[in-house]
C-alpha positions in Angstrom: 24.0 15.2 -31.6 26.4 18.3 -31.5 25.5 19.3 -28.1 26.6 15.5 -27.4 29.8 16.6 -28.8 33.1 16.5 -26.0 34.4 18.9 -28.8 31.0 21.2 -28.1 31.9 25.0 -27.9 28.2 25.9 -28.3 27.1 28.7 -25.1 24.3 30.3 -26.6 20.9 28.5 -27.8 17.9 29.8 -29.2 14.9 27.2 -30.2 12.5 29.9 -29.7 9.1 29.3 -31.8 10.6 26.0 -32.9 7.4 23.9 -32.1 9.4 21.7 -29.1 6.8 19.5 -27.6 7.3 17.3 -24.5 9.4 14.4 -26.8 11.5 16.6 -28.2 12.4 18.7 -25.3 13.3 15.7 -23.2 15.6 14.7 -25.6 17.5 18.4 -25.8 17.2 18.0 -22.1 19.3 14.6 -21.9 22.0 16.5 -24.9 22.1 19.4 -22.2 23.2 17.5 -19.4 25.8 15.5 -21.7 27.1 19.1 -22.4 29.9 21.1 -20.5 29.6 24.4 -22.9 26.3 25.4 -23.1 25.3 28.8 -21.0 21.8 30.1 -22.5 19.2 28.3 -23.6 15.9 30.3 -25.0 12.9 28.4 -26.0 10.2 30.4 -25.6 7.0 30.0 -27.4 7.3 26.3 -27.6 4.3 23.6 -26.5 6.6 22.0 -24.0 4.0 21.3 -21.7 5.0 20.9 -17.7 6.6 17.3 -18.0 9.1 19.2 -20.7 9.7 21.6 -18.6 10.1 19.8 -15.5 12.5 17.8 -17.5 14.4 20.9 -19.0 15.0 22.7 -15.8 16.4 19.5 -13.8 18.9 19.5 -17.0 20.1 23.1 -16.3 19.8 22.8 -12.8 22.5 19.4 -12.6 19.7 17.1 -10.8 20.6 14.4 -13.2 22.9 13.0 -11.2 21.1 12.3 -7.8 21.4 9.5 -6.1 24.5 8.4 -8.1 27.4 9.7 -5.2 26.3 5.6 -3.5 28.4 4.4 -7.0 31.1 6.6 -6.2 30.8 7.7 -9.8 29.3 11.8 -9.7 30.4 13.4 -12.5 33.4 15.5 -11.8 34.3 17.1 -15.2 31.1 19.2 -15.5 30.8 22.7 -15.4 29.0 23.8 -12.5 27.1 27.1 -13.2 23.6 26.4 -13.7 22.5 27.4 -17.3 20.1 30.1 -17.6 16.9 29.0 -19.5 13.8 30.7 -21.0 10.4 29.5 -21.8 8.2 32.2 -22.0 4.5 31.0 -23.3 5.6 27.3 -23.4 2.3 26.1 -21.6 3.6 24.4 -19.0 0.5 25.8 -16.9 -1.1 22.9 -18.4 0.2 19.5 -17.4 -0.3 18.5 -21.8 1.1 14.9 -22.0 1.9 13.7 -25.6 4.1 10.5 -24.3 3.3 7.4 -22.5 7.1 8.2 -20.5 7.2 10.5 -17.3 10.7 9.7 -15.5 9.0 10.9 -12.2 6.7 7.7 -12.6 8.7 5.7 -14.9 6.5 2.3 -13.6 4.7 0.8 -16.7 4.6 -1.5 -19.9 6.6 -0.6 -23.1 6.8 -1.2 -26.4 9.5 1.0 -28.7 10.8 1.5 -31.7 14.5 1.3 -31.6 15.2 3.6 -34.3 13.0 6.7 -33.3 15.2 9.0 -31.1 13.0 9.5 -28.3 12.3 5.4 -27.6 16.2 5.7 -27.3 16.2 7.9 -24.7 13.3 6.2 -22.5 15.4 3.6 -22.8 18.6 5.7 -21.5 16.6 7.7 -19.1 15.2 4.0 -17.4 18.8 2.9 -17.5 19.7 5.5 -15.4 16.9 5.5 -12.7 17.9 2.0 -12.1 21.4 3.1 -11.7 19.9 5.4 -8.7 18.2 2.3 -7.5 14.9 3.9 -8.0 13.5 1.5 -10.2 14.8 -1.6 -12.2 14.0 -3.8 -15.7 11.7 -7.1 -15.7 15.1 -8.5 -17.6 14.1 -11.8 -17.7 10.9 -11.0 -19.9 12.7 -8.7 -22.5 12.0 -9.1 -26.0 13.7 -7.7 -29.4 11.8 -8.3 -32.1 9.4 -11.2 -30.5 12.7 -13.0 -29.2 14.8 -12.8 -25.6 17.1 -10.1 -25.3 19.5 -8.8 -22.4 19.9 -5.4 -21.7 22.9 -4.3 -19.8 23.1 -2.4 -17.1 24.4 1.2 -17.1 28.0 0.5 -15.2 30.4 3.3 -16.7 28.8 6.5 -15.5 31.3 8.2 -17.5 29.7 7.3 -20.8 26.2 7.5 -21.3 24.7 4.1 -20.9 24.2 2.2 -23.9 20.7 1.7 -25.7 20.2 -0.5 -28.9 19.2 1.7 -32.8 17.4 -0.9 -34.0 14.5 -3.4 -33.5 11.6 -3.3 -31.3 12.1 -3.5 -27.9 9.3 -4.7 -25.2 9.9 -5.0 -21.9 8.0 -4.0 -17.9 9.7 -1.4 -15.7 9.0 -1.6 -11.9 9.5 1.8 -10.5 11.4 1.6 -6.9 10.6 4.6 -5.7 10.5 4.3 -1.5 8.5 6.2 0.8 10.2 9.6 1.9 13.0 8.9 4.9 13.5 12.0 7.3 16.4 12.8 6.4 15.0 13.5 2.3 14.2 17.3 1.1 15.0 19.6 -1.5 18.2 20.3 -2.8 19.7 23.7 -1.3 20.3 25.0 -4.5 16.5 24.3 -5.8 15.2 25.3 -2.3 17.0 28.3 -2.6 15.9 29.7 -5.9 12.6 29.1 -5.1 13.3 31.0 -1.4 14.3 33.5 -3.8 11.2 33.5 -5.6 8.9 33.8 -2.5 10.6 36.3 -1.2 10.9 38.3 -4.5 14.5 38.9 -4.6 15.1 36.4 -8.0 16.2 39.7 -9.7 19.3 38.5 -12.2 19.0 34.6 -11.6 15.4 34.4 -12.9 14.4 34.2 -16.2 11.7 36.6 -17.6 9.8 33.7 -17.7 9.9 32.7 -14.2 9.9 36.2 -13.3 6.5 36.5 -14.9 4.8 33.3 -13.6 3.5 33.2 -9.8 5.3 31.8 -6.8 2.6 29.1 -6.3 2.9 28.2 -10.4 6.9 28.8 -10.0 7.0 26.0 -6.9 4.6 23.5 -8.8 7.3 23.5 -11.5 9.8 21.6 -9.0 7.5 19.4 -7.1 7.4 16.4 -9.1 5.6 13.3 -7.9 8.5 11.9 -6.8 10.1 15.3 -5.0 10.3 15.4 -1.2 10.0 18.3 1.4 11.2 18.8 4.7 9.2 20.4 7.2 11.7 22.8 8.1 11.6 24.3 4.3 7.9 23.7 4.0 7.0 25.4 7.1 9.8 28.3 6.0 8.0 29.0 2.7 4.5 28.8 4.5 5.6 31.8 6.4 5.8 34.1 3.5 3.0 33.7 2.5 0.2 36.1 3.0 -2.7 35.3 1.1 -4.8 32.6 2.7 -5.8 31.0 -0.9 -2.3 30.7 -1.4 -1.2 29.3 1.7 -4.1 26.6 1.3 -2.9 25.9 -2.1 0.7 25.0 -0.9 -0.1 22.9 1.7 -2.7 21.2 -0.4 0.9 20.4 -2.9 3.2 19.4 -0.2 0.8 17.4 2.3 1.8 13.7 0.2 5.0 14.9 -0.3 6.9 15.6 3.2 9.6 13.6 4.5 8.3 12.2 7.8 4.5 10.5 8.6 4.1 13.0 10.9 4.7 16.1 9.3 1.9 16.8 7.5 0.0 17.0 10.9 2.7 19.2 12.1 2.5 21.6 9.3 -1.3 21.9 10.4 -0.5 23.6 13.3 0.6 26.5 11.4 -2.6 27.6 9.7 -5.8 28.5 12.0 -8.8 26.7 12.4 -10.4 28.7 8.9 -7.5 27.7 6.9 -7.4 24.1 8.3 -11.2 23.9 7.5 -10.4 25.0 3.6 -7.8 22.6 3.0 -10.1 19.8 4.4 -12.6 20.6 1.6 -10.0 21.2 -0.8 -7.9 17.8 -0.3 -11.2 15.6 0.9 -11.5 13.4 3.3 -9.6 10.3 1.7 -6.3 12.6 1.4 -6.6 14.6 4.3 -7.3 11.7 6.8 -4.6 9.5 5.2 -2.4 7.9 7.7 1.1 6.7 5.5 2.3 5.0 8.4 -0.8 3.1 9.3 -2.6 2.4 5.6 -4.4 -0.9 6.0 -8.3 0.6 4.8 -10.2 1.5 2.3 -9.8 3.8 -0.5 -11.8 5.2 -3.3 -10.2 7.7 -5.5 -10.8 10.0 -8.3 -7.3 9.7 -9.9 -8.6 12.9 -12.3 -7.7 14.9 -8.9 -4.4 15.5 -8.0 -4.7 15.1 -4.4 -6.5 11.8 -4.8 -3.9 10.6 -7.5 -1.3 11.2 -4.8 -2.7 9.0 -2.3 -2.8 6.2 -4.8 0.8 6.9 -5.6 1.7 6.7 -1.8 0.0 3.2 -2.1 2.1 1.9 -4.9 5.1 2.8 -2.8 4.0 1.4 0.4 3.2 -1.8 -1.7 6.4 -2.0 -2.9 7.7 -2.0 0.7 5.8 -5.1 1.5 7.0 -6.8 -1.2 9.9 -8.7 0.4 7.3 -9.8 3.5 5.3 -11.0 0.6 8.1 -12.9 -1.4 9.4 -14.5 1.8 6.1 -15.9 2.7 4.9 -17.2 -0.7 8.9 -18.9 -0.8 8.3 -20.1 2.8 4.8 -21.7 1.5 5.8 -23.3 -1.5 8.1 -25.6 0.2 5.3 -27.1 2.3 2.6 -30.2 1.9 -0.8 -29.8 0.3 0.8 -29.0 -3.3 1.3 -25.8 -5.3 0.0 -22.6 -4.4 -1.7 -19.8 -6.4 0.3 -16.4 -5.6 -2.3 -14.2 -3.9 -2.0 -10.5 -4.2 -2.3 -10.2 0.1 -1.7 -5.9 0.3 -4.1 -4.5 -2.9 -7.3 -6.2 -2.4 -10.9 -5.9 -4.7 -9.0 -3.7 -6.5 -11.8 -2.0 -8.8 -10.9 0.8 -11.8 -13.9 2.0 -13.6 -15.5 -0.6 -11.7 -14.0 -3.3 -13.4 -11.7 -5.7 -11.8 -8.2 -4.4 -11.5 -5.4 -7.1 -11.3 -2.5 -5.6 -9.3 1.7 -5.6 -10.9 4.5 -4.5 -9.8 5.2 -2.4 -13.4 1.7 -1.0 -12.4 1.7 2.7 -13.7 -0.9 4.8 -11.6 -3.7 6.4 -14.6 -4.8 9.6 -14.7 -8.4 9.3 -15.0 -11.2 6.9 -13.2 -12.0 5.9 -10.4 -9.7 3.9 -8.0 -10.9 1.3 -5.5 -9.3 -1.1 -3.1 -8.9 -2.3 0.3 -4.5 -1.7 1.3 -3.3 -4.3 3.6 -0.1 -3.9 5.7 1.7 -6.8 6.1 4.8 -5.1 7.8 3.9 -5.3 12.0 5.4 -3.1 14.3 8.2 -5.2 15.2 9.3 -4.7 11.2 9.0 -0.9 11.5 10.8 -0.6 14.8 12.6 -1.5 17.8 10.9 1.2 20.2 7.7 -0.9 20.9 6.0 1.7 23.4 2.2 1.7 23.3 -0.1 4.6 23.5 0.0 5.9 27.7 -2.6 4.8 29.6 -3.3 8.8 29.9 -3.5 9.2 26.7 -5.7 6.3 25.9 -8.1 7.2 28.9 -8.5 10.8 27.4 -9.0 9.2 23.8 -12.1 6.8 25.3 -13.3 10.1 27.0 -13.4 11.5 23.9 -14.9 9.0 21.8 -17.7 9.1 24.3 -18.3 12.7 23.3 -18.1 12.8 19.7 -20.0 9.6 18.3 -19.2 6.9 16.0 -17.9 8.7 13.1 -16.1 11.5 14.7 -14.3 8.3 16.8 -13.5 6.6 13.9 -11.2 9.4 12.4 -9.8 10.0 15.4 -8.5 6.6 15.8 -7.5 6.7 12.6 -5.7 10.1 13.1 -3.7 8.5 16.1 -2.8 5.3 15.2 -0.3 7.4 12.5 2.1 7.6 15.2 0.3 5.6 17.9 1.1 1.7 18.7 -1.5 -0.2 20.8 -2.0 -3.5 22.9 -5.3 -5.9 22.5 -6.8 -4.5 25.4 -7.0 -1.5 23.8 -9.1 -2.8 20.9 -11.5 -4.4 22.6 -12.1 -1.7 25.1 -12.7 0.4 21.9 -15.0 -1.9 20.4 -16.6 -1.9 23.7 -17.8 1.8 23.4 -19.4 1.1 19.8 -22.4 -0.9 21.4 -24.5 -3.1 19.5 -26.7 -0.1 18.6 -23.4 0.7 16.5 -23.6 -0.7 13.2 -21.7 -3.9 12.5 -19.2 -1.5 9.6 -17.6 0.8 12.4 -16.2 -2.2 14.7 -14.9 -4.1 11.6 -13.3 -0.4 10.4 -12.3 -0.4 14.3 -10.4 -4.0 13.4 -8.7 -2.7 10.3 -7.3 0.1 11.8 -5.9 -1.9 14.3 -4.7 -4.4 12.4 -1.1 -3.5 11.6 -0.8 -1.0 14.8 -1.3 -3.3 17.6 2.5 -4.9 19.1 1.1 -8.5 20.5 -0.3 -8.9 17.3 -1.0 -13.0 17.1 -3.4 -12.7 20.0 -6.1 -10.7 17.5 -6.2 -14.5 15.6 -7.4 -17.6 16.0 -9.3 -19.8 18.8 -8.9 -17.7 21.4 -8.5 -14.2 19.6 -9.7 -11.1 19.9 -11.5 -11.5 16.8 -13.2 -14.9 17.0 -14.5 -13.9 21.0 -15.5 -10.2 20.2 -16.9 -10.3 16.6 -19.8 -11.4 15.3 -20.1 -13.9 12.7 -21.2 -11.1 10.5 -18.5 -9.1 11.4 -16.0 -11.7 11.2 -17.1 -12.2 7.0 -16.9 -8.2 6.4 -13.5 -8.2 8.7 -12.6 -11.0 6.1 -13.8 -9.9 2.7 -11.6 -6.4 3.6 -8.8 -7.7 5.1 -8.7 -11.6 3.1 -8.6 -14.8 4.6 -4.7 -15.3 4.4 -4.0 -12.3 6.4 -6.0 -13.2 9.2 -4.5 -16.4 8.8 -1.5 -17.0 12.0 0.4 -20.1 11.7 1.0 -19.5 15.2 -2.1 -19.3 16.4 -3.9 -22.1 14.2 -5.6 -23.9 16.7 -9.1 -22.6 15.7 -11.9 -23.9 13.8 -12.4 -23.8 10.0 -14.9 -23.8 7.7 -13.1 -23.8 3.9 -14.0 -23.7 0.4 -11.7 -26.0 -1.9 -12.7 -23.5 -5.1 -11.8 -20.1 -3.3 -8.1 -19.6 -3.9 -7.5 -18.6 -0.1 -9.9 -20.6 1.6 -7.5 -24.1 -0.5 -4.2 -21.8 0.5 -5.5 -22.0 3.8 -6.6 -25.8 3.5 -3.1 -26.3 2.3 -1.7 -25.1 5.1 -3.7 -27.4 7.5 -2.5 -30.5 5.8 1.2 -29.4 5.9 0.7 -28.8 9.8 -1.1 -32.1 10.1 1.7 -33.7 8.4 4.7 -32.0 10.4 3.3 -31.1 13.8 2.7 -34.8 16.5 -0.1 -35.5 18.1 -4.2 -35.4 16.7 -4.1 -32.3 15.4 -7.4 -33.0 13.2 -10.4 -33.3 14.7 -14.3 -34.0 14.0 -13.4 -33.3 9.8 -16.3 -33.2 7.1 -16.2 -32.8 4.1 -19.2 -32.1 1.7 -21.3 -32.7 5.1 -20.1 -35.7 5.7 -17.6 -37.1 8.6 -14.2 -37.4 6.9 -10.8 -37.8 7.8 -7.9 -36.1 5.3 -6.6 -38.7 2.5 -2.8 -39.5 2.6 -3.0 -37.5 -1.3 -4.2 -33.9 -0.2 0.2 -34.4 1.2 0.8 -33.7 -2.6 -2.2 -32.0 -4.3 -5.0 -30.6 -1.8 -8.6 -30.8 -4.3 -9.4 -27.6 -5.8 -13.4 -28.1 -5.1 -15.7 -29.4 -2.2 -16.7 -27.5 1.4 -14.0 -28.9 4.3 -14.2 -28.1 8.5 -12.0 -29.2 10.9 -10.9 -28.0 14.3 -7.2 -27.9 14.2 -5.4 -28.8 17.5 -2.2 -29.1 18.9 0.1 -30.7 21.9 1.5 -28.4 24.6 4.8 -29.0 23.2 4.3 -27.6 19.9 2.5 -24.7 21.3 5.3 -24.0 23.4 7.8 -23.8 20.5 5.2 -21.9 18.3 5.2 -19.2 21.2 8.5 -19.2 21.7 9.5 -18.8 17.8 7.2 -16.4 17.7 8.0 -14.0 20.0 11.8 -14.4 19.1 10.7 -13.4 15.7 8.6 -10.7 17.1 9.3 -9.8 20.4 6.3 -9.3 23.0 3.8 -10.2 19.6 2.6 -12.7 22.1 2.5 -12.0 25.7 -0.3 -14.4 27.2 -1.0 -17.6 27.5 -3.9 -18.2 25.0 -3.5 -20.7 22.9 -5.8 -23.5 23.6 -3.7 -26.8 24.3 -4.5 -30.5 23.2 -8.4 -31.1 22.2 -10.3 -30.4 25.5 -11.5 -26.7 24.1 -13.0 -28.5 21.1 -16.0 -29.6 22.6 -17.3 -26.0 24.4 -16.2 -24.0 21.4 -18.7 -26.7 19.2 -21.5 -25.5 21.1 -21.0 -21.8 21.2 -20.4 -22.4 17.2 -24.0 -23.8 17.2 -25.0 -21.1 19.3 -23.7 -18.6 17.0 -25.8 -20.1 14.2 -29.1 -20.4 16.0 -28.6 -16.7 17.3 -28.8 -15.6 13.3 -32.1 -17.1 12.8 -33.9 -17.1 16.0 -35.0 -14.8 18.8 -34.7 -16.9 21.9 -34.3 -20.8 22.6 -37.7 -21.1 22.9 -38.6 -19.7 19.6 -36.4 -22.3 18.6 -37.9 -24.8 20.1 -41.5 -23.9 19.0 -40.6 -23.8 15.4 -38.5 -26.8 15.5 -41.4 -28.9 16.9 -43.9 -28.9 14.3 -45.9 -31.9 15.9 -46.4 -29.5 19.1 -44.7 -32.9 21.3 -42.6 -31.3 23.7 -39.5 -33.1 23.3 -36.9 -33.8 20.4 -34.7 -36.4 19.3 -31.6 -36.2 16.6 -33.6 -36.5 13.9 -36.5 -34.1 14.7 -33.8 -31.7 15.4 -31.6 -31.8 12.4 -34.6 -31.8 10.0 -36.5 -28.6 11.5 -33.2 -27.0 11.3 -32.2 -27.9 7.8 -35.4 -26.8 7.0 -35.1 -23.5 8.7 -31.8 -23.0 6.6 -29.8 -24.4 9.3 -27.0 -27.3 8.4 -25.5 -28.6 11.5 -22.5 -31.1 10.7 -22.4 -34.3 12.2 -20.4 -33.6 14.8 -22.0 -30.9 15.6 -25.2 -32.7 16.3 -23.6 -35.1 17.9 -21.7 -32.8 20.4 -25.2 -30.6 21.0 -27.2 -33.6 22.1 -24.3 -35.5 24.2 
């Protein structure tokens, strides 16, 4: 409270052997930078433990205020000079956590008791990273004492902010922090002393602590998980280093943490093929291989490792930048026919922790232990990320297929991977890839081939629907993995819905899905609906699914449309996203219907049976020679095959 004090003369502190742990040395820390007097600060021999010293030495070195100069309210009536600090033997080798609150990852649930010190400042410390835009408060579900309760917003950055004594306060925090822009590094004045440190010239400005400690130990003091490097100033520190373990080891700590997607690649280039081969091992092949600017794939990660813990991090902030595609979509949804629909989480899918299922929020707050699973879905497409839409060179890609040729299946796989971080493609491309995996290749590496794609490729709407990429080169085997990894919904195009569907009322996208089909019905002319079942049986869509679609039972339909509304879809669409739709594909009016039917039933008999005649033998158990309708569709139902009525009905006309 005296160091609080605008009346504060205090310049010299010593809390040495004082038994400061990680709560109480965040609060000193939050005095400190209230404090315009204070010089020297020792507090040696005190279980701080890194997050209290992380937290101490932003204090002392004035970082409290970043990202406040956009209010136009720094403060100006601080002194300056950084304060010197010790904390000899304070164990901050060991990352000891005795608090559910780190502000580097201030994302989480909370429940506090307004009258202990330390809830107090949580709550001051959350105040401000909201100021800085870097997270914000779940306002409308805050409770005092079991009952609603507004907390303001820190506006007069000239006071700290204020933060209620009493009661018990719950509320959710969603942390905001944004992937790293290139423009984002370190301070110069923290970049500097730790320059200084590499370089061994700290003489007067280090402490005896940070004298003692190494520069590798020194620099993991500073990098925070939410501290950004340039490449310039990683690449300058790299250099001075000598020792191959060590220059492993920093790379290792900067490679999630750079400022551009490209620069950890860069930063490659500077060690030799030995050192490149070390890091591999050390980071593993789920952070090494991870491409921020392409994500969509799978991940399983051992969040007791660092480098693994980062990556899931990363994730949590590229979910966050999908969220506005994601609210725009479910708003855009809500207002149309078929009733209410369930919010589906579209980017983290079959999220498993522990193997149990993990149900993503925005006030998610990454663990430290267990085991991590899920499938990342980018929703942003190219035309989102940027206005230079310039595929990979023909050169290029003819050197890539060369490649791929030479290495195999796996080796392709990361390599397409690898260049689709800064590499934009056309449909072509995918299916000439595709092309190369054979059908010797299992059915995993061209799905993997289609998730990699998925968010990289610029005419984007002609992967979907009738005529897509997907329905004519997959399998129907492939088409259900490409689905179970990617969901339903996002391999769902409203502008290319003319396709065929086969949806399940109880499976919360296949009835989103359903929904959407009767809202089309509804607003587009023309038959749109055609040869319906449902449960089996020929159907045509009740005037009630307008309000409330049914939440059970098996519906098909092939969905058509007019040349007209094609025409606007295609033209809305490519204003939205320019050249996401440069062909002529979509099938018009209902003449397709009838030749897509049979390669349908085709598709089916393929999964069960060799050849036609091997159908035909097995089909005709009475050894006639010929078949009618009802000879047909009873060998094949009891074969395992259900062919709707339609579909019967279109195979023998």
């Amino acid at each position: 409270a005296e160091l609080r004090r605008k009346t504060c003369k205090i310049r010299f502190l010593n809390l040495s052997h004082n038994r400061v742990n990680p709560e109480t040395s965040c609060m000193l820390a939050s005095a400190i930078e209230a404090n315009n007097s204070i010089k020297t600060i020792i507090l040696d021999g005190n279980p701080m433990g890194k997050i209290g010293c992380r937290r101490m030495l932003k204090a002392c070195h004035h970082a409290e205020d970043e990202g406040l100069e956009d209010h136009h309210a720094r403060r100006t009536t601080r002194d300056k000079n950084e304060i010197q600090v010790s904390f000899k033997n304070c164990s901050f080798e060991h990352n000891q956590v005795t608090s559910q609150f780190n502000p580097s990852e201030p994302g989480g649930e909370y429940l506090l008791d307004m009258e202990n010190p330390y809830s107090r400042l949580i709550v001051s410390d959350l105040l401000k990273i909201e100021a800085r835009s870097k997270g914000q408060f779940v306002r409308h579900a805050m409770m005092m004492d079991g009952k609603p309760y507004v907390l303001p917003k820190w506006k007069d950055f000239d006071q700290e902010p204020f933060v209620p004594d009493l009661g018990e306060l719950e509320f959710r925090f969603i942390s905001l922090r944004k992937f790293a822009k290139a423009t984002d590094k370190l301070p110069d004045s923290i970049f500097q002393r730790i320059l200084l440190k590499f370089e061994d010239r700290g003489g007067a400005s280090m402490t005896p602590e940070e004298k003692r400690i190494g520069k590798l130990e020194f620099f993991d003091l500073y990098m925070t998980s939410d501290t950004t490097i340039s490449l310039e100033q990683a690449r300058m520190l790299l250099s001075i280093l000598q020792n191959t373990e060590d220059r492993i080891h920093f790379v290792a700590t900067v490679y999630l943490k750079m400022n551009s997607t490209a620069a950890p690649r860069k930063l490659l280039n500077d060690l030799d093929d030995k050192e490149r081969r070390l890091l591999e091992s050390l980071l593993g092949p789920e952070s090494y291989h991870f491409t921020p600017n392409n994500p969509t794939g799978h991940y399983r990660l051992d969040l007791s490792k660092h480098d693994e813990r980062e990556v899931a991090l990363r994730l949590q902030e590229l979910r966050i930048d999908q969220d506005q595609v994601d609210q725009e979509l479910f708003s855009t949804v809500s207002k149309h026919a078929g009733g209410s629909r369930n919010r589906i989480e579209l980017v983290w899918r079959n999220t498993m922790h522990n193997g149990e299922p993990f149900k993503y929020k925005l006030h998610f707050s990454v663990p430290t232990s267990g085991v991590l699973e899920l499938d990342f879905v980018e929703l942003l497409k190219p035309q989102d990320k940027t206005d230079n839409l310039i595929c990979i060179s023909d050169e290029d890609w003819m050197a890539f297929l060369e490649h791929v040729k030479e290495v195999g299946p796996v080796k392709a796989l990361i390599a397409f991977r690898l260049i689709s971080n800064t590499e934009l493609f056309l449909t072509h491309h995918v299916k000439e890839l595709l092309c190369c995996f054979g059908k010797e290749a299992p059915e995993t590496f061209r799905v993997e081939v289609c998730v990699i794609a998925f968010a990289r490729t610029i005419d984007w709407h002609e992967l979907f629907g009738a005529s897509g990429l997907f329905r004519k080169t997959l399998s129907k085997t492939e088409r259900r993995m490409l689905t179970q990894r990617l969901g339903a919904v996002n391999l769902f195009d409203h502008v290319m819905a003319v396709d065929y569907y086969e949806l399940d009322a109880s499976n919360e996208e296949d009835r989103w899905i359903m929904q959407e089909i009767v809202h089309f019905a509804v607003a587009e002319p023309g038959e749109n609906c055609v040869n319906e079942t449902w449960n089996g049986m020929d159907w045509e869509t009740p005037k009630g699914w307008v309000q409330e679609a049914p939440k059970f039972g098996l519906y098909t339909v092939y969905y058509c449309r007019e040349r007209e509304t094609v025409e606007k879809v295609m033209a809305e669409a490519n204003a939205k996203h320019p050249c996401s739709l440069e062909n002529d594909i979509i099938p018009v009016g209902t003449s397709w219907v009838d030749d897509f039917m049979l390669h349908q039933i085709k598709e089916k008999l393929e999964e069960t049976f060799l050849s036609a005649e091997d159908c035909f033998e097995q089909i005709d158990r009475d050894g006639g020679g010929t078949l009618d309708v009802k000879e047909f569709a009873t060998g094949l139902v009891q074969l395992g095959i259900w062919l709707r009525p339609h579909e019967l009905r279109g195979f023998f006309s």
